[in-house]
TORDO-239607 format. One record per atom (N, C-alpha, C): y, x, z. Coordinates in pm, whole numbers, padded with zeros to 5 digits, always signed. Atoms other than C-alpha are relative to their C-alpha. Layout:
<atoms>
YXZ;...
</atoms>
This chain:
<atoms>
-00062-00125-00040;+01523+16823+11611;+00115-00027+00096;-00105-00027-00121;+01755+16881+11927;+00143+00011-00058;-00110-00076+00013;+02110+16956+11905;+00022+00134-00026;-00002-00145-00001;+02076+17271+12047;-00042+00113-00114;+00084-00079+00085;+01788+17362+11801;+00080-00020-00130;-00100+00047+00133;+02024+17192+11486;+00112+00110-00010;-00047-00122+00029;+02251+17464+11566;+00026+00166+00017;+00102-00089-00020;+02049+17720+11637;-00040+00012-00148;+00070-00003+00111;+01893+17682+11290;+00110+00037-00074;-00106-00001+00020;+02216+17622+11160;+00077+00140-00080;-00078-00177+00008;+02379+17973+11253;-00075+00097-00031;+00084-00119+00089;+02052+18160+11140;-00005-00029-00137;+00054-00027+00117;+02014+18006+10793;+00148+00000-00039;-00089-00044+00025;+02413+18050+10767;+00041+00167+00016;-00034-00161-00029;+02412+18413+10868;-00059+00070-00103;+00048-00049+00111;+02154+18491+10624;+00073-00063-00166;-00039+00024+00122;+02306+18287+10339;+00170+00042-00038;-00144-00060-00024;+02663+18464+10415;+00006+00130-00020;+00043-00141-00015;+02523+18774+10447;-00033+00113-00120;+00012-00061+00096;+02473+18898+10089;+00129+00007-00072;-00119+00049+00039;+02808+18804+09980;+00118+00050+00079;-00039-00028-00085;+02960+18939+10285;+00176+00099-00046;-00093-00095+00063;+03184+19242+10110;+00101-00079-00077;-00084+00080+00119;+03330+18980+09804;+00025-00074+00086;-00037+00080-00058;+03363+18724+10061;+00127+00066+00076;-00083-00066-00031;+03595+18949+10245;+00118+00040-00077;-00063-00055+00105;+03773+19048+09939;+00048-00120-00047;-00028+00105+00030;+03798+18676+09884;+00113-00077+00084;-00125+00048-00077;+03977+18592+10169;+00113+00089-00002;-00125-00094+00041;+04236+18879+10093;+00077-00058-00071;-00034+00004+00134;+04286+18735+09759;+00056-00171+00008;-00082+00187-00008;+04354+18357+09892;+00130+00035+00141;-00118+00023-00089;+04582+18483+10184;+00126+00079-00106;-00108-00067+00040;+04775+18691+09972;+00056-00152-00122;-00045+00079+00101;+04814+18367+09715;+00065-00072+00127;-00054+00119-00072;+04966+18167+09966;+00161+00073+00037;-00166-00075-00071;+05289+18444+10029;+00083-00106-00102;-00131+00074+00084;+05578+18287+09899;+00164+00065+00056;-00145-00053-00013;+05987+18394+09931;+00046-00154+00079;-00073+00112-00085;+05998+17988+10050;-00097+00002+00132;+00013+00013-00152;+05997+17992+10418;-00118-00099+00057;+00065+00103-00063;+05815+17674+10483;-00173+00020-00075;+00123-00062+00085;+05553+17785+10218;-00078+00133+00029;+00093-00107-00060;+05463+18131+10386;-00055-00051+00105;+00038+00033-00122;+05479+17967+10722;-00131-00107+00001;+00153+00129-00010;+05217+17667+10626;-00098+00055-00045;+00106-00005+00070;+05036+17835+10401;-00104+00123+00080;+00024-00097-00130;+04946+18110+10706;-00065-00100+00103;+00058+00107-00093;+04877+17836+10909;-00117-00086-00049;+00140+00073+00100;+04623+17681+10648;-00107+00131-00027;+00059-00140-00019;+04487+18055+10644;-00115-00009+00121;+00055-00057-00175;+04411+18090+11016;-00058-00106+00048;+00072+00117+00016;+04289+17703+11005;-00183+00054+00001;+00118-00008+00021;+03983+17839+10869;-00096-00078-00087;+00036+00129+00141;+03740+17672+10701;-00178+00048-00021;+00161-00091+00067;+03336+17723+10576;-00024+00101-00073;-00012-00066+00084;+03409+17838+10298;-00126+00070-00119;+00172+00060+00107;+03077+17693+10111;+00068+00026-00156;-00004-00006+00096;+03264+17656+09809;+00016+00171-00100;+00007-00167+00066;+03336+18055+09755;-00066+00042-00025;+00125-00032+00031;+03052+18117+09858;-00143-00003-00085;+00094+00055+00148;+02866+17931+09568;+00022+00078-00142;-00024-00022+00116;+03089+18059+09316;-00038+00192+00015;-00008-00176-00007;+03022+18493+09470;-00184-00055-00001;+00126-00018+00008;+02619+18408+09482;-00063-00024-00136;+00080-00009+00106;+02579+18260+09175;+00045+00061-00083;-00070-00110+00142;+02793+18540+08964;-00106+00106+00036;+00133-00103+00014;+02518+18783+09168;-00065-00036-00086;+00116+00095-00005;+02242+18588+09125;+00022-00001-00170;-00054-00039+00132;+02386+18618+08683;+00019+00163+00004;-00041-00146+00007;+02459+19006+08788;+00156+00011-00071;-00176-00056+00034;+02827+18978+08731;+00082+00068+00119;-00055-00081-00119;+02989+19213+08977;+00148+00052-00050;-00116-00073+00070;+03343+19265+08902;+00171-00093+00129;-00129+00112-00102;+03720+19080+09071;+00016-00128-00088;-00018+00086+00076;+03694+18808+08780;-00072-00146+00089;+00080+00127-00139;+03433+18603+09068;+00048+00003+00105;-00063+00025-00094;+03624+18698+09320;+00132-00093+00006;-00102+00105+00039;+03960+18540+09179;-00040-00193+00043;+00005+00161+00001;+03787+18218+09103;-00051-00027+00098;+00029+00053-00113;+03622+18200+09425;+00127-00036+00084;-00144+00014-00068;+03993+18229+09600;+00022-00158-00090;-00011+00139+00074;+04053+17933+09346;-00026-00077+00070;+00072+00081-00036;+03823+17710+09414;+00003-00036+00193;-00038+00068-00119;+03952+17729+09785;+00109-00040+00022;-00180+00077+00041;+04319+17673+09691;-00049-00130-00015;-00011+00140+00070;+04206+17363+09522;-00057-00086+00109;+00058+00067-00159;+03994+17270+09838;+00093-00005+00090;-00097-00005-00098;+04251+17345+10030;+00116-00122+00007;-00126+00105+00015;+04522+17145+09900;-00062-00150-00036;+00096+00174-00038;+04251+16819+09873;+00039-00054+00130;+00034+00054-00131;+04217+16875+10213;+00167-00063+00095;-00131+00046-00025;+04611+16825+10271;+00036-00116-00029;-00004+00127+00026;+04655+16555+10077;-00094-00145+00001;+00085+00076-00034;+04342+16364+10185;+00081+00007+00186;-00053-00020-00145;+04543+16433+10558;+00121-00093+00004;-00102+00053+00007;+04842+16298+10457;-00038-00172-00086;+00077+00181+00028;+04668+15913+10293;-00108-00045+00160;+00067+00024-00124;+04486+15945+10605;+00038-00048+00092;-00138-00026-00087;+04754+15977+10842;-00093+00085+00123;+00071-00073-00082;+04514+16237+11008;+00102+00098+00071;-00090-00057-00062;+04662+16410+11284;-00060+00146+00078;+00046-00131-00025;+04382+16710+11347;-00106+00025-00137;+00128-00048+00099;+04137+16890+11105;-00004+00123+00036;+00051-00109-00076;+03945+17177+11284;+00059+00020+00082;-00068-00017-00153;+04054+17101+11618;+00154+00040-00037;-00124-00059-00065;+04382+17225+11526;+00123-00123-00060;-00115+00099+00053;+04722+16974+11413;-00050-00005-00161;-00012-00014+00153;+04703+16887+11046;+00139+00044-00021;-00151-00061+00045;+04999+17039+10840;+00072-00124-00011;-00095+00081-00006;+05150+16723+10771;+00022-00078+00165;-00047+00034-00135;+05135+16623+11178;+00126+00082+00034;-00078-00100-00041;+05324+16939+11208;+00127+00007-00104;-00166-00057+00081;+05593+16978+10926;+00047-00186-00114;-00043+00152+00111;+05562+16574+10762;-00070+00013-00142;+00091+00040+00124;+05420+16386+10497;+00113+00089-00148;-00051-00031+00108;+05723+16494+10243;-00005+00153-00014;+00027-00117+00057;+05714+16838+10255;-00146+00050-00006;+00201-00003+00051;+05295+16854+10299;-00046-00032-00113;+00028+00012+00143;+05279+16677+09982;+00046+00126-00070;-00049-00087+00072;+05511+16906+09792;-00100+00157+00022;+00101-00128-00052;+05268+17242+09972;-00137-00032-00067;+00123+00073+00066;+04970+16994+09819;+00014+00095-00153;-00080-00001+00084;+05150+17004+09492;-00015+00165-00036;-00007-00145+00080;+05189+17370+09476;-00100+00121+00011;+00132-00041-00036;+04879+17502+09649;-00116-00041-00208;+00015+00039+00131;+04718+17342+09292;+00051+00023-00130;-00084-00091+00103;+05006+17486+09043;-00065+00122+00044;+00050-00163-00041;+04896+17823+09226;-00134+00062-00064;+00172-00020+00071;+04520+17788+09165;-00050+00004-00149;-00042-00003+00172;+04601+17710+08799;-00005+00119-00049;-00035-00103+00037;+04761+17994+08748;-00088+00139+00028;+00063-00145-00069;+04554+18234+08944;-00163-00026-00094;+00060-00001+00057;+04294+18097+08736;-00043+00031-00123;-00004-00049+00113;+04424+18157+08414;+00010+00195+00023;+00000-00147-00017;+04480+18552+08502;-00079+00063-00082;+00073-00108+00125;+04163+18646+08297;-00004-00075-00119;-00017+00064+00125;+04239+18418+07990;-00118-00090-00012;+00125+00116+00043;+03908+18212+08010;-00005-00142+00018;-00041+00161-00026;+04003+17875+07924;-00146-00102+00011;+00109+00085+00001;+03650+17758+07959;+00003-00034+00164;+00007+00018-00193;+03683+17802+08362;+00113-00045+00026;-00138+00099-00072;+04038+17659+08369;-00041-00146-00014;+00025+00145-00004;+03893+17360+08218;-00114-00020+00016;+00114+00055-00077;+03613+17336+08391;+00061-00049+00140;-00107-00030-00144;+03841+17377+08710;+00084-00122-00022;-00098+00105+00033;+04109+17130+08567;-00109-00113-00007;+00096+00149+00014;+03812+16860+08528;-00035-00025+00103;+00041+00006-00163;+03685+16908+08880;+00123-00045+00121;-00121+00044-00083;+04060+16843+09000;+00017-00098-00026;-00019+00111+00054;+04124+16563+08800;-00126-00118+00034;+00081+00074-00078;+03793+16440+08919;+00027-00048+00158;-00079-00040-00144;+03892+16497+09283;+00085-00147+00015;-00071+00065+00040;+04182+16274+09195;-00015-00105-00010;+00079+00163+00007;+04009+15971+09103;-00077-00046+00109;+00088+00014-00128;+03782+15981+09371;+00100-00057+00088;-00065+00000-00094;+04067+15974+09600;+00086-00143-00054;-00058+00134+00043;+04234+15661+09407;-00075-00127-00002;+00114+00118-00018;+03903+15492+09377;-00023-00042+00134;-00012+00025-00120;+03870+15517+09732;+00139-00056+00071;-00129+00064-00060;+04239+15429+09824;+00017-00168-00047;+00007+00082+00054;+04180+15116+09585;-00117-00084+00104;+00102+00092-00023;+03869+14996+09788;+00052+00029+00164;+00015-00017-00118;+03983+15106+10130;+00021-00104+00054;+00043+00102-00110;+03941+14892+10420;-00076-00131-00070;+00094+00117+00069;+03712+14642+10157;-00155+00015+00104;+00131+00044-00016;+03406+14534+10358;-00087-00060-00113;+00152+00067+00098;+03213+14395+10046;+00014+00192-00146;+00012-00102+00059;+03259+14799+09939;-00162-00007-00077;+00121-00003+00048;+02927+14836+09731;-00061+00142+00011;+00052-00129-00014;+02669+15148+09762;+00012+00086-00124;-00006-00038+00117;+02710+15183+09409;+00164+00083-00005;-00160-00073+00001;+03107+15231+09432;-00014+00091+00116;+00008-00137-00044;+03040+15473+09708;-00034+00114-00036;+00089-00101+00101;+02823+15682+09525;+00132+00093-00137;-00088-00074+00090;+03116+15730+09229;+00105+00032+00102;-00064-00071-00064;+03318+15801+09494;-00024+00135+00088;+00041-00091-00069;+03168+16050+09658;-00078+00069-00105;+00010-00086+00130;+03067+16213+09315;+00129+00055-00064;-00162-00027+00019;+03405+16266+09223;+00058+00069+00091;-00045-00084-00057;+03544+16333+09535;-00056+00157+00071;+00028-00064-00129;+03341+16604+09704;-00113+00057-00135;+00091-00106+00046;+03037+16701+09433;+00100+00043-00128;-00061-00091+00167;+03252+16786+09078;+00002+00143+00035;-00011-00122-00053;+03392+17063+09303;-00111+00120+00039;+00106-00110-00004;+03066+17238+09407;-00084+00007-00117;+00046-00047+00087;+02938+17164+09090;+00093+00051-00126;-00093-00043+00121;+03235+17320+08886;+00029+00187+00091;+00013-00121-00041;+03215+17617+09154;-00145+00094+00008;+00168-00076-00039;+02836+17691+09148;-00035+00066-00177;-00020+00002+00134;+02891+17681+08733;+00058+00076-00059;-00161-00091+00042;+03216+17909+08698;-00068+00124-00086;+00061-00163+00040;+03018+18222+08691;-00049+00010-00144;+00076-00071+00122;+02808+18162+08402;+00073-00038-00118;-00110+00028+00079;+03130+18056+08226;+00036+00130-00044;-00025-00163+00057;+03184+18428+08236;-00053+00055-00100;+00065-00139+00090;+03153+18722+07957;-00153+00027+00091;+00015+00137+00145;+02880+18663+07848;-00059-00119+00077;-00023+00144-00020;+02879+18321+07847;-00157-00044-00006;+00093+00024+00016;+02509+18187+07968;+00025-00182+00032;-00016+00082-00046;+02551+17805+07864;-00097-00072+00073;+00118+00059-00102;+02201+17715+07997;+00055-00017+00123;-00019-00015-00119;+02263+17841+08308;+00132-00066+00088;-00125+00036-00031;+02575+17703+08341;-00047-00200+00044;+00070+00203-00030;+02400+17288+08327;-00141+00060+00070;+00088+00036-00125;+02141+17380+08543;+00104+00037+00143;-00102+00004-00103;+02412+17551+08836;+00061-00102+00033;-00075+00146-00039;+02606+17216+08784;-00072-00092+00048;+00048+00112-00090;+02359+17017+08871;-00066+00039+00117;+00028-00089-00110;+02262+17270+09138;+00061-00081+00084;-00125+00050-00125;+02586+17194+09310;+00034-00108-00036;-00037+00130-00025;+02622+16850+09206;-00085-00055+00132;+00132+00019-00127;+02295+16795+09432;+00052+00037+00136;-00049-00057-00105;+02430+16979+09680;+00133-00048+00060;-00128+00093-00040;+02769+16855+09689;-00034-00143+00087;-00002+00150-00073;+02656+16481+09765;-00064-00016+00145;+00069-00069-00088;+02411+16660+09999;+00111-00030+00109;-00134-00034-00139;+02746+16764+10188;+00070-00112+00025;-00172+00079-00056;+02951+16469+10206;-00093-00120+00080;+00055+00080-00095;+02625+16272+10329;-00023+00060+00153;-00057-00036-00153;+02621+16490+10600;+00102+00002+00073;-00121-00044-00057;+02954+16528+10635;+00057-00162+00059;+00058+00145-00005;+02925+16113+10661;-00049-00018+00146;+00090+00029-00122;+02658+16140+10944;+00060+00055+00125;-00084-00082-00112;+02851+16384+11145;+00127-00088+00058;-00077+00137-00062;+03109+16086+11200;-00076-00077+00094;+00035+00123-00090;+02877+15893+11373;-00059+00103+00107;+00135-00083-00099;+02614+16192+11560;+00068+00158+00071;-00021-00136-00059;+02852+16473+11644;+00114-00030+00114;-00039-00002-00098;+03054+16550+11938;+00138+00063-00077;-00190-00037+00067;+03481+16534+11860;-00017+00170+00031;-00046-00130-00020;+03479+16917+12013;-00095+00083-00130;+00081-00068+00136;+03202+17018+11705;+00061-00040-00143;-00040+00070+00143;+03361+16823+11447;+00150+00015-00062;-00106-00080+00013;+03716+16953+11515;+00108-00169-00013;-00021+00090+00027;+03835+16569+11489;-00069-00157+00030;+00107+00077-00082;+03749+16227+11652;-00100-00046-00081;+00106+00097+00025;+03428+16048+11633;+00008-00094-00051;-00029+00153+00039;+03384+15742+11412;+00166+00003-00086;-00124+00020+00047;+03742+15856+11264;+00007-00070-00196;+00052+00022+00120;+03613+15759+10894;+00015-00192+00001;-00028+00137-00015;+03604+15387+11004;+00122-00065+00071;-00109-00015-00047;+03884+15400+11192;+00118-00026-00095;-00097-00026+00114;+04109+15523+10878;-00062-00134-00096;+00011+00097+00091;+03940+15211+10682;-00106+00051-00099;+00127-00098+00052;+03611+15433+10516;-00083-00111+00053;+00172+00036-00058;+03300+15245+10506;-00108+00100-00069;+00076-00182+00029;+03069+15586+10473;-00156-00101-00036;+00146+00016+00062;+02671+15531+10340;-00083-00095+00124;+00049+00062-00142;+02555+15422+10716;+00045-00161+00017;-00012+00142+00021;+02715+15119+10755;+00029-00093-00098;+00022+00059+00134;+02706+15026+10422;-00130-00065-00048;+00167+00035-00032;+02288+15025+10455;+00002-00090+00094;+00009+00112-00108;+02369+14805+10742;+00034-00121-00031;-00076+00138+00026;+02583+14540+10634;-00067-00075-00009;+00050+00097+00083;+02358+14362+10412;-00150-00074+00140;+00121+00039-00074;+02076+14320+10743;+00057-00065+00150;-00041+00057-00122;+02333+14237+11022;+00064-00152-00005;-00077+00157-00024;+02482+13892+11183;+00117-00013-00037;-00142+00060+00064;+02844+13730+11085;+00032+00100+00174;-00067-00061-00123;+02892+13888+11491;+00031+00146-00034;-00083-00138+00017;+02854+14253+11415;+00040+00000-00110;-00094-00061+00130;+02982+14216+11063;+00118+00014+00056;-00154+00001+00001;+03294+14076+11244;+00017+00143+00073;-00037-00132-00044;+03280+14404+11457;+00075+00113-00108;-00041-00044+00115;+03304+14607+11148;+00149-00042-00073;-00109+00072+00059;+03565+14375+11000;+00109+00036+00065;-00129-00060-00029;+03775+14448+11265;+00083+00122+00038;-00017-00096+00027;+03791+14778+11307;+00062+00059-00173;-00074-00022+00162;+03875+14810+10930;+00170-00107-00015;-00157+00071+00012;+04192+14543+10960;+00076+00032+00085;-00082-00011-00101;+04317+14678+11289;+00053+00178-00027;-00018-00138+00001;+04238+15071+11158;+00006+00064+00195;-00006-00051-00149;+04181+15129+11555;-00114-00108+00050;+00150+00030-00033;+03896+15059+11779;+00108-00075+00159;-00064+00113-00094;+04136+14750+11990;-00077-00087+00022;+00095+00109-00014;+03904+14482+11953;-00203+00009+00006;+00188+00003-00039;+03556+14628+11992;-00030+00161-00025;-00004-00186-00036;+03439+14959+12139;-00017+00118-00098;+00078-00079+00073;+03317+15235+11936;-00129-00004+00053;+00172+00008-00011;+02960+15223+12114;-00029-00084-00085;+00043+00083+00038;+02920+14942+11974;-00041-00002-00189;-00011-00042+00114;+02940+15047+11605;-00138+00118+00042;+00083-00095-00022;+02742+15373+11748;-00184-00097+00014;+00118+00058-00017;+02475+15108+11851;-00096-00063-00108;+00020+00070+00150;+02455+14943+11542;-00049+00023-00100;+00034-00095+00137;+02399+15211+11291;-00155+00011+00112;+00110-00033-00080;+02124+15341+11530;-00130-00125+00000;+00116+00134+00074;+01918+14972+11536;-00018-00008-00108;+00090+00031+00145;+01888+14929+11205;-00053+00137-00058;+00084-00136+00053;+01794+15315+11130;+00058+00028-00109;-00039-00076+00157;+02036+15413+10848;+00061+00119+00032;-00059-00164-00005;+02159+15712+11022;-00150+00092-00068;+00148-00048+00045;+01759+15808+10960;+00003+00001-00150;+00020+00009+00166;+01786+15672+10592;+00100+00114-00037;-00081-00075+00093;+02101+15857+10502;-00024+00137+00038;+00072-00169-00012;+01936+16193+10654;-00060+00013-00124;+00052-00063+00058;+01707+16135+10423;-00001+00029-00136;-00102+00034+00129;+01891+16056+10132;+00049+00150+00010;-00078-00126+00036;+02062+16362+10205;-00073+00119-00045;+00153-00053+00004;+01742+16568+10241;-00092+00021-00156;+00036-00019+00151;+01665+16428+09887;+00064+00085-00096;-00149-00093+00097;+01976+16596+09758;-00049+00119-00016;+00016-00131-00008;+01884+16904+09915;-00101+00074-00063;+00105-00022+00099;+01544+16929+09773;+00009-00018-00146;-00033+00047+00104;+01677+16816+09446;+00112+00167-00077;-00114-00131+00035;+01936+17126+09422;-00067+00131+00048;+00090-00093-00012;+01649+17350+09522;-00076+00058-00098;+00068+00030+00053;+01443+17258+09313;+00067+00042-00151;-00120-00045+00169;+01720+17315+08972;-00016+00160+00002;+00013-00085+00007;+01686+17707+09113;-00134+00033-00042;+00070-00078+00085;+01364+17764+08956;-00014+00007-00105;-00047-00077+00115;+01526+17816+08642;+00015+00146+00014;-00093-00137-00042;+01655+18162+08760;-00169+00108+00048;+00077-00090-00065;+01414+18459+08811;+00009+00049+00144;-00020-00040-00175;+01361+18565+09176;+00098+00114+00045;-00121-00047-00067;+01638+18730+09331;+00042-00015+00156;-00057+00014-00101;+01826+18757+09642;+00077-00096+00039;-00103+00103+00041;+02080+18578+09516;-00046-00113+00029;+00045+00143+00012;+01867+18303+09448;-00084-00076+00129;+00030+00035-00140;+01711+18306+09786;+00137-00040+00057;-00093+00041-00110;+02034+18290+09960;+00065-00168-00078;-00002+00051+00048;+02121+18008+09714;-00109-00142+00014;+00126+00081+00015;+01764+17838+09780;+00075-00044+00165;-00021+00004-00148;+01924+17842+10191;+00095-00114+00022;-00158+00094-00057;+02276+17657+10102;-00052-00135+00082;+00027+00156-00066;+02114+17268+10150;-00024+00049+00127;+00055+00019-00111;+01927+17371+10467;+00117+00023+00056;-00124-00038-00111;+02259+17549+10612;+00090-00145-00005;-00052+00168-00018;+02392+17166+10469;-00049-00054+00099;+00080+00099-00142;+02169+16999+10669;+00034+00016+00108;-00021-00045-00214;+02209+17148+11000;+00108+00036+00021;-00152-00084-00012;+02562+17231+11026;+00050-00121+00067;-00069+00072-00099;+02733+17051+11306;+00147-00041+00016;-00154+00043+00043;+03080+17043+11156;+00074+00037-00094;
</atoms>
């Protein structure tokens, strides 16, 4: 498939899987800009600026389809959808600030713009917020489902800070890292709903592993898009994942088949954290010969079919169509 046609496909099976949800989604972003007011200055002003950032906003959208898709219609799914982007939100800060990332969606990161010490502290309270806005309807089954998915989060991000810049990283320790960091969350947001009055626990372990599937889905794409997308689609440079000291699924499949020459390529890009001693093509070339950008498509591909496949538990619905769409809109999504 083309570029062109990748997002082409893209923006039709996102329009339709946006499109039922459309009203609560609206009602959702009300309900996360208004959590971000604050009386502290630096806290309206960032948290406005993390607003207008933007964002997909996959994870809301999991938690308003599958409360349809259950027939719960009420502001109790809307809340936790606002949640569940607080908590994304403030990941995405403090994964900016260990980074020392200086854009995310084309625009400055918050800590480029106001510093690492007060970005943490906005981290910090973005997460107290979501807490709270979570407890609102008393259902401690979704706070601590929510509180496990953060605390997961958490580890991920330590496990990974523990192995960073390691070249003898293993596929195995990627894997718990990228289960932790990136699926708990879609599978603790695709789950929430049937946490609700009344409480369907079936449904609740098949959704999780819905969006666990799906989750890993996303972060292998989100993986591939480092090496195959263009900095102006991706909102952030090319190759920046290896750069920061990340060895992602791609050249991880590689390692074990290349020479002591391009390992040292690799090697040094991870000790220098900058692309001084050997180009980025050259990395671009690399993944491409041995074919693991191909493998980890299809790895991802497996995911997607895998979290498809968990929805025919669920009687036919709309819901569950637009739900059956998320992977493919994974797949093809260009940033």
């Amino acid at each position: 498939m083309t570029v062109e046609a990748s997002k082409t496909t893209s923006v039709s099976v996102g329009a339709r899987y946006f499109a039922l949800i459309a009203d609560q989604l609206g009602r959702t972003e009300d309900v996360f800009r208004q959590s971000l007011a604050s009386d502290v200055p630096f806290i309206e002003e960032a948290g406005q600026y993390i607003f207008q950032g933007g964002g997909k906003r996959m994870r809301p959208a999991l938690v308003l389809l599958a409360a349809s898709m259950l027939e719960r219609d009420g502001d109790e799914e809307v809340t936790y959808a606002a949640v569940v982007e607080l908590i994304h939100a403030a990941t995405l800060i403090h994964d900016d600030i260990i980074d020392h990332a200086d854009l995310r969606r084309s625009q400055p990161t918050v800590n480029s713009v106001w510093g690492n010490s007060k970005t943490v502290l906005l981290g910090d309270w973005l997460y107290t917020t979501s807490m709270s806005m979570a407890l609102s309807h008393g259902n401690l089954e979704v706070v601590r489902r929510l509180c496990d998915a953060t605390l997961k989060m958490t580890e991920g991000e330590l496990l990974a800070l523990d192995r960073l810049g390691a070249i003898d990283l293993s596929v195995e320790e990627y894997f718990q890292i990228i289960e932790r960091k990136t699926a708990h969350l879609f599978a603790a947001a695709a789950s929430v709903p049937a946490l609700m009055a009344p409480v369907r626990s079936d449904a609740a372990t098949v959704l999780s592993a819905y969006g666990r599937s799906l989750g890993i889905c996303f972060q292998l794409v989100d993986d591939l898009l480092d090496f195959t997308a263009r900095e102006t689609e991706l909102g952030k440079p090319v190759l920046s994942d290896l750069k920061e000291g990340k060895l992602t699924l791609p050249l991880l499949l590689a390692l074990p088949r290349i020479d002591d020459v391009r390992r040292g390529w690799i090697a040094a890009v991870l000790e220098d954290r900058a692309f001084a001693r050997v180009e980025p093509e050259r990395i671009l070339e690399l993944v491409h010969a041995e074919g693991t950008l191909d493998e980890t498509r299809e790895l991802a591909q497996s995911h997607a079919e895998r979290a498809q496949k968990e929805l025919a538990f669920f009687a036919p619905s709309e819901a569950r169509d637009a739900l059956q769409l998320a992977p493919d809109f994974v797949l093809h999504r260009r940033h």
